[in-house]
C-alpha positions as CSV (number, residue, x, y, z in Angstrom):
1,X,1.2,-0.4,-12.4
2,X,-1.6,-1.9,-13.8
3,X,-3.9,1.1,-13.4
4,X,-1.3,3.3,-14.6
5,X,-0.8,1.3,-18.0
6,X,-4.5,1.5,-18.7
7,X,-4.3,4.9,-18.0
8,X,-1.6,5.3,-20.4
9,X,-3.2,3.7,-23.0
10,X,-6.6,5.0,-22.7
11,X,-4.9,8.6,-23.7
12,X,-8.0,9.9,-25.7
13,X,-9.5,10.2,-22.6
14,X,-8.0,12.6,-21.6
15,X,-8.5,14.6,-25.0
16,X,-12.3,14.1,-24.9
17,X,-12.1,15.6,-21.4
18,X,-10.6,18.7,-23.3
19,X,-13.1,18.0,-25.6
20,X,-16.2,18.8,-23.4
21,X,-14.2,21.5,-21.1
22,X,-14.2,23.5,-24.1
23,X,-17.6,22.5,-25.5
24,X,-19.1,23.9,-21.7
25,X,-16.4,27.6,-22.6
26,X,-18.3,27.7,-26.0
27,X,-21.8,27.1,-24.5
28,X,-21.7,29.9,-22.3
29,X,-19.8,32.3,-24.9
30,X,-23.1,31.9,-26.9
31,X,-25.2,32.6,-24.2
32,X,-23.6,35.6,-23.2
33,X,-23.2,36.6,-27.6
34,X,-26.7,36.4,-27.9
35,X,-27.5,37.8,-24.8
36,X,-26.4,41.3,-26.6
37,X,-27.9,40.6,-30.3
38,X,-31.9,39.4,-29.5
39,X,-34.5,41.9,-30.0
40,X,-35.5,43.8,-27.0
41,X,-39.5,42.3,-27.0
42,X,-38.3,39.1,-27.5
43,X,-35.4,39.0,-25.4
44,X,-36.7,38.0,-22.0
45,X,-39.0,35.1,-23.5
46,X,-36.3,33.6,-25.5
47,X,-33.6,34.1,-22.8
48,X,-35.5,32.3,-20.5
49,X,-35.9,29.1,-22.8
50,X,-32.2,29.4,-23.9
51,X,-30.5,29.4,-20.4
52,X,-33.0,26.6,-19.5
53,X,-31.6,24.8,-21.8
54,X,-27.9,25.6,-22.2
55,X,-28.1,24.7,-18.0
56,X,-29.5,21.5,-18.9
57,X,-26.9,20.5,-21.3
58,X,-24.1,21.7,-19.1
59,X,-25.1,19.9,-16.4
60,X,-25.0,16.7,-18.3
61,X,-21.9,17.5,-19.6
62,X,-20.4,18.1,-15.8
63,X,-21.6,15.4,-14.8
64,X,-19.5,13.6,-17.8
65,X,-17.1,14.9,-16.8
66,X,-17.0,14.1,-13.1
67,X,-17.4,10.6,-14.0
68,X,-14.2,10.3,-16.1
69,X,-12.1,12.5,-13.9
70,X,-13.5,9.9,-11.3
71,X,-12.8,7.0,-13.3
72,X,-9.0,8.2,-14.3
73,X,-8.0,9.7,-11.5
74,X,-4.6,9.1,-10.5
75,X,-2.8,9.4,-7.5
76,X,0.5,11.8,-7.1
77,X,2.9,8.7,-7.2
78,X,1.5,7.6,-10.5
79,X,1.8,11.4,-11.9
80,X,5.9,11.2,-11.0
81,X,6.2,8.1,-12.0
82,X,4.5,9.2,-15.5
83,X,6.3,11.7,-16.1
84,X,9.5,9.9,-15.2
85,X,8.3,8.0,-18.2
86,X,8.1,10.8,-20.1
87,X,11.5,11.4,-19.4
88,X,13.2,8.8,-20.0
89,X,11.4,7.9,-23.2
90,X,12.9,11.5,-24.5
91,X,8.9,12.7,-24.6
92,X,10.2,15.9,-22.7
93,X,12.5,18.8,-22.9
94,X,15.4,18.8,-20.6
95,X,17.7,21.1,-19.3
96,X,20.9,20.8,-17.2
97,X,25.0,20.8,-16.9
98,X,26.6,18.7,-19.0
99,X,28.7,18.7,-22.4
100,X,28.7,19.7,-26.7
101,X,30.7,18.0,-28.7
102,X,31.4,19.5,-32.0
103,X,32.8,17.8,-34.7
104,X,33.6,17.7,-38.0
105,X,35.5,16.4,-41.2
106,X,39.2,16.6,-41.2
107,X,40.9,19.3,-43.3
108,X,44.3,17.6,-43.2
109,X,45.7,16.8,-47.3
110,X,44.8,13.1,-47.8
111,X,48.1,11.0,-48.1
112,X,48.9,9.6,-51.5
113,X,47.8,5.7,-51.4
114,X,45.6,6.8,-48.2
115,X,41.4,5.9,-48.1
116,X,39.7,9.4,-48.4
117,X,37.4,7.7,-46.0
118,X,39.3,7.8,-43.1
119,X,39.3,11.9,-43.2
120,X,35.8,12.1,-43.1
121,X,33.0,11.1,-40.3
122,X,31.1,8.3,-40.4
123,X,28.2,6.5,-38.5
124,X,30.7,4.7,-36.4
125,X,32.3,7.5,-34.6
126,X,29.6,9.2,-34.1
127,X,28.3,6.0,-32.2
128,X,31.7,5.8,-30.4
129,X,31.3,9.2,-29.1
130,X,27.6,8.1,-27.8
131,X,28.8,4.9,-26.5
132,X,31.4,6.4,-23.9
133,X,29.1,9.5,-22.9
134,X,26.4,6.7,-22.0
135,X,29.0,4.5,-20.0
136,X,29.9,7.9,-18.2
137,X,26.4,8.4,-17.1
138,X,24.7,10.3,-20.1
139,X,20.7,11.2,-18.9
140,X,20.1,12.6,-22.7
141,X,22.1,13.1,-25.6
142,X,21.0,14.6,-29.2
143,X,22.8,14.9,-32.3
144,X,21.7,17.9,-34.4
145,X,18.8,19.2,-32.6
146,X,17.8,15.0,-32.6
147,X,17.1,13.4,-29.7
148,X,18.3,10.0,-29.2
149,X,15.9,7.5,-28.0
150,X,16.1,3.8,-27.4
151,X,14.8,3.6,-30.9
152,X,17.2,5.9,-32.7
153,X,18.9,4.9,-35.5
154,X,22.6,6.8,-36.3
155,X,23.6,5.6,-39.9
156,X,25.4,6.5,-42.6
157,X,22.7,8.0,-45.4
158,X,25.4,8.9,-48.7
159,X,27.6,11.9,-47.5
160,X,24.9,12.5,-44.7
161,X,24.2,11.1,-41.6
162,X,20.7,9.8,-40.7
163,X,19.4,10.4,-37.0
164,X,15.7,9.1,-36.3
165,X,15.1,9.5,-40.2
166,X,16.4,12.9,-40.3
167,X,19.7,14.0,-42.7
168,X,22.3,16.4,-41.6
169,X,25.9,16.9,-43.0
170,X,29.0,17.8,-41.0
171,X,29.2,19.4,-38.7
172,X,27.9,17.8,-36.1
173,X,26.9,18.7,-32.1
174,X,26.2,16.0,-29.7
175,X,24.6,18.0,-26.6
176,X,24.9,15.3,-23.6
177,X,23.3,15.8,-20.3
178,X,25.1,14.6,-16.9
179,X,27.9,14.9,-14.9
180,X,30.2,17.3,-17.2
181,X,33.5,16.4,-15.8
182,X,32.5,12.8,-16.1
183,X,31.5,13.3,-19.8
184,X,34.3,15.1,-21.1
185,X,36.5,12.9,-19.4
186,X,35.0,10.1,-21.5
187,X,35.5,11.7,-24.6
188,X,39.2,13.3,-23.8
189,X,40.9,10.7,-21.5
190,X,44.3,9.4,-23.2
191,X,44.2,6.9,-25.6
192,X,40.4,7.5,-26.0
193,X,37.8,8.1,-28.9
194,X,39.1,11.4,-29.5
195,X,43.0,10.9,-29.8
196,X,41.9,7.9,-32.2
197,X,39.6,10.4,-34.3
198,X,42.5,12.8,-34.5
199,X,45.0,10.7,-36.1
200,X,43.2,11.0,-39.0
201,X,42.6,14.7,-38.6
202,X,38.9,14.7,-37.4
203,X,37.8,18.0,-36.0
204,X,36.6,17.3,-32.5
205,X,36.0,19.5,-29.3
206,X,34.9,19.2,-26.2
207,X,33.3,22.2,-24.1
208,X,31.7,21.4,-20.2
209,X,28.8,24.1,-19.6
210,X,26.9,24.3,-17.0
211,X,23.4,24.4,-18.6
212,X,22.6,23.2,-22.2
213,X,19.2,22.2,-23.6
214,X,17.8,19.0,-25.6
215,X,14.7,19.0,-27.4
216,X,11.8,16.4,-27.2
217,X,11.7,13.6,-29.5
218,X,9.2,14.3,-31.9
219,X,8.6,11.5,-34.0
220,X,6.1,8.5,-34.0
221,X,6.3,5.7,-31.7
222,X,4.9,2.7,-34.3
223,X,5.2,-0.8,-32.2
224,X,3.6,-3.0,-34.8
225,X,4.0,-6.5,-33.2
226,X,4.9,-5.8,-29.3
227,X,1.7,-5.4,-27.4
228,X,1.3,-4.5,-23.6
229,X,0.8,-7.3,-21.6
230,X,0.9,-8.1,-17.8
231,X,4.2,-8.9,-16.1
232,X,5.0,-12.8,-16.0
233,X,7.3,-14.2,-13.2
234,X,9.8,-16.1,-15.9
């Protein structure tokens, strides 16, 4: 584990292995450019000086990059257990069965002496609704197109709601992935979040598919006091 969390954060690696991959591509592109456009007398002369020394410099550069592929190497465990990682940080796109859940304000006429409030969605319901599809086994939920990660906030932002710093208005879709009679059961069993939503007229609805798709997370991951450390027996 070790070894994999310095791979982890030694990620620019990686990119300058890109880096000189397509450094070598462009090397031997402008060999083969200039190849065509040198004068005929001098072309065998100055070819021969040219490929001497484009060889030389991608030789260096292979060897480069032997030594960090070397040096970063990872073995096929480490890859699954990566991209587990991945996963379960919301870093990828997923796909599987699972549930939507649209809903929306209530149109119901507000009873005189009634709070308007109670008609109309708010940050707490939403969260209800996440709450029970996580206890039934939720691998990844978004709201919106929004992937939820540990990180993700779900507030109230004026007549909008707020989902990792992102506004949308009603309606809303919560696309969960898991076990889809599990999840709607969650939402629809008796006496549950969605009979207590629909006393007030909430729209809510709950359709089982069997594939839906969630998007990657893509905001910032900013961790400006936590820093890795090695794992202490407490």
């Amino acid at each position: 584990m070790k070894k994999l969390r310095h791979i982890w954060g030694e990620g620019w690696s990686i990119t300058f292995i890109c880096v000189i991959v397509g450094f070598i591509l462009s090397i031997e592109f402008k060999q083969e450019k200039e190849t065509d456009t040198l004068p005929p007398d001098k072309r065998i002369e100055e070819l021969s000086t040219e490929i001497l020394k484009v060889q030389r410099e991608r030789e260096e550069l292979k060897l480069q990059l032997l030594t960090l592929q070397k040096e970063y190497e990872v073995s096929p465990e480490e890859l699954v257990t990566m991209e587990n990682l991945r996963m379960q940080a919301g870093l990828t796109a997923l796909e599987g069965s699972g549930v939507i859940v649209r809903m929306d304000d209530s149109k119901s006429d507000i009873r005189k002496g009634e709070n308007p409030n109670l008609y109309v969605i708010h940050d707490e319901d939403i969260l209800r609704i996440i709450n029970e599809l996580r206890a039934a086994g939720a691998e990844a939920i978004s709201i919106n197109g929004q992937r939820l990660t540990a990180t993700s906030e779900i507030r109230c932002a004026g007549p909008t709601l707020s989902v990792n710093n992102v506004r949308s208005a009603p309606p809303f879709e919560i696309i969960a992935i898991g076990d889809k009679s599990s999840l709607e059961n969650s939402i629809k069993m008796r006496g549950g979040v969605e009979d207590a939503l629909k006393v007030w007229g909430i729209q809510i609805e709950v359709q089982s598919v069997e594939n839906v798709y969630i998007p990657p997370y893509k905001g910032e991951f900013r961790h400006q006091f936590a820093q890795l450390v090695e794992e202490k027996n407490l």
